[in-house]
Structure formats: structure tokens, C-alpha cells
N, C-alpha and C positions, 0 to 999 in steps of 0.2 A: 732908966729910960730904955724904951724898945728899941732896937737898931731896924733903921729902915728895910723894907723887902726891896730886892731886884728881882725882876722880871725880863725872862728871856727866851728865848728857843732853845729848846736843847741840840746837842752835838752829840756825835757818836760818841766821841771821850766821854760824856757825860752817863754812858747806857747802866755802866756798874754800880754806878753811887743810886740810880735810877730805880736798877733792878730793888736792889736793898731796899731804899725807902721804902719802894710800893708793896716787898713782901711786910717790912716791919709796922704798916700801918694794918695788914690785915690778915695776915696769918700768925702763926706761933705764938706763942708768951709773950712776944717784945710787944706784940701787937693790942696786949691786951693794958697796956698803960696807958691806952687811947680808948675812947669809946666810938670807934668804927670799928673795932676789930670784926673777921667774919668767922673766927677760931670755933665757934661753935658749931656755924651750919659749912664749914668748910676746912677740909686740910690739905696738904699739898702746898703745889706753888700761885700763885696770886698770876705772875708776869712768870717773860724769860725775855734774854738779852735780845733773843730773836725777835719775840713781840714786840720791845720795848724800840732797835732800830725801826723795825719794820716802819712805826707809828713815827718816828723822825725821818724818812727816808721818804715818806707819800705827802707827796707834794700840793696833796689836797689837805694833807694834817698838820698839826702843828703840837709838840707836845711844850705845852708850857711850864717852864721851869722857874722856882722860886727858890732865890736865895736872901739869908739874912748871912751877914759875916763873912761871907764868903763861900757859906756852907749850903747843899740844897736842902733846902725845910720842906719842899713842896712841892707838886706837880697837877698838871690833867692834860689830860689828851683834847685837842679841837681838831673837828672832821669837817669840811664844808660840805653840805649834802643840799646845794640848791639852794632854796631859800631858809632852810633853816642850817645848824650849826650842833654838833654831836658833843656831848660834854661826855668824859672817861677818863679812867686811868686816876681818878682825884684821890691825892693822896698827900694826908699833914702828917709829917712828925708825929709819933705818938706822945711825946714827951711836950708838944706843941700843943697837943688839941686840947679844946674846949678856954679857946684865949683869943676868939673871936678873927683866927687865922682864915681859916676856913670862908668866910663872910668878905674877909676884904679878896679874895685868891677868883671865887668865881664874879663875887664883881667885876674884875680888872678880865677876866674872862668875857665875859657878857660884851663887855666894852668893847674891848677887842673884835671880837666875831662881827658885831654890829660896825664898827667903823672900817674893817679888813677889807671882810666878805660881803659886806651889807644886808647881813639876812636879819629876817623877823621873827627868828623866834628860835631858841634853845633847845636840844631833843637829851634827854636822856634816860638811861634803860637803869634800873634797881632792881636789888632781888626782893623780890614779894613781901616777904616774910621779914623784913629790916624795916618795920615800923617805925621807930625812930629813927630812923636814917629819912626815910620818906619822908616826917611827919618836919626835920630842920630841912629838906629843901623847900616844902609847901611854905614854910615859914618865908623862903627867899623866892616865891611868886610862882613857885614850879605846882602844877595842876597832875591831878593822878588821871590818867587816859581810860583806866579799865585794860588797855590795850596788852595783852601779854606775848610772851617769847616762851618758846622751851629753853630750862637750863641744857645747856649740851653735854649731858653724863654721859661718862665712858671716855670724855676726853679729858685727860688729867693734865693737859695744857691748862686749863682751867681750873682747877684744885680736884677734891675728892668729896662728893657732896657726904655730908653724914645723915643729910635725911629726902626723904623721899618725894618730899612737897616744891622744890624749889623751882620760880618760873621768872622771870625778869618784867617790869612793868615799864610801859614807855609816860616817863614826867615831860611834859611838855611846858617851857614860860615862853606866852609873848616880848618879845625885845620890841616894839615898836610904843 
């Protein structure tokens, strides 16, 4: 039997166990026991503790925190931006994914934003080139915008791109 998820806010105590997860769900080797890693089009660091309070400290955000056991399995950042609501920072266990985590994490997300902040509709930014990453959110109602970003090279707050192409795309889902 699966042990129930809790769903929380996170705390500053919370920032270290934080940091880890979100680097092991997408950088280095650990990362690669999960199928989000980004080890390929990125090296370096994913977060830093800095990042990671900043996003529990702004009172507009909320990083939500998932535990099973006791233990954090999971995370994503929510931003309120008006009418709609910023999804980031999503990050399963790699040892977790592809066990339909993921599916129950931004529903209880969605839910959230829409009953909190009351907004209509979800925003989130992806790297381009993450086809399958794009292709399971469309699967959960998110719409490709066309809309893009520059990746921000040079800044290795961000990791280390290893290729030349990469640009962020805004997925947008109605919540109404």
C-alpha cells in the first residue's frame, strides 16, 4: 500500500533537503534514475539555498512541499501573478517518477491557486527542446503558447547550458 502524500508550505529548515531534491531530480547521475533529468542539455547547479528561501520568503509565492513518510518526495514553486498563477521549481524524487506522483502534485497545485488566489489559468515556462516533458504536461491540459524566453547563458545560477539552442516556452492551462 502507498503511504499517503502531505502537502505543505515549506520553511526555511526545509531549504537543504530542498536544495537536494531539486538538484537530484535534474542534474548529475542521481538525476538520471528519473525521466526529467536535464543532464544532458545542462550542468551545474539546478537551485541554490539562496533561490530556494528567496521563493519561501515572497509573500506572493508559495513553494509547495510534498511529503510521504515524513520525508520530502516533492516540490513546486506557486507565484501569484494576477489573474493567473506561475507553476516552477517541480520536482519528484527520481526514484519516485513515472508512478503517477507527478499527476496527483500539480493537481493539488491547480486546486490550490484556483481556491487561494482565485486565478484562471496556470502559466508555466519549459525548455524548448524537453519534448517529452512538454508533450506529459499537454497531456494534463497545459497548451504550447509559441510564446519564448531567452535561456539566460552566462549565468551559472542557472546551470551550464551544453548546447546552443536552448529558449524557455510559456505552457499555459485554463483553471476556470
Amino acid at each position: 500500500m502507498t503511504a499517503a502524500l502531505t502537502f505543505r508550505d515549506a520553511v526555511p529548515e526545509d531549504v537543504d533537503a530542498l536544495v537536494a531534491l531539486i538538484e537530484s531530480a535534474y542534474r548529475g547521475d542521481s538525476s538520471r534514475a528519473g525521466w526529467t533529468t536535464e543532464a544532458d542539455i545542462l550542468q551545474g547547479q539546478r537551485t541554490d539555498p539562496d533561490g530556494v528561501l528567496t521563493v519561501i520568503k515572497d509573500p506572493d509565492s508559495r513553494l509547495l512541499t510534498v511529503e510521504r513518510d515524513g520525508t520530502i518526495v516533492a516540490c513546486c514553486q506557486l507565484e501569484h501573478r494576477g489573474e493567473a498563477a506561475y507553476f516552477g521549481m517541480f520536482a519528484v524524487s527520481p526514484a519516485l517518477q513515472g508512478a503517477g506522483l507527478g499527476k496527483q502534485i500539480i493537481a493539488e497545485a491547480e486546486r490550490r491557486v484556483r481556491e487561494v488566489w482565485g486565478v484562471r489559468a496556470m502559466q508555466m515556462t519549459v525548455i524548448s527542446v524537453r519534448e517529452e516533458l512538454i508533450a506529459w504536461y499537454e497531456r494534463r491540459g497545459y497548451r504550447r503558447t509559441g510564446e519564448m524566453s531567452p535561456f539566460p547563458y552566462g549565468d551559472e545560477r542557472f546551470g551550464v547550458p551544453q548546447r546552443d539552442d536552448l529558449q524557455f516556452e510559456l505552457l499555459v492551462k485554463p483553471l476556470v
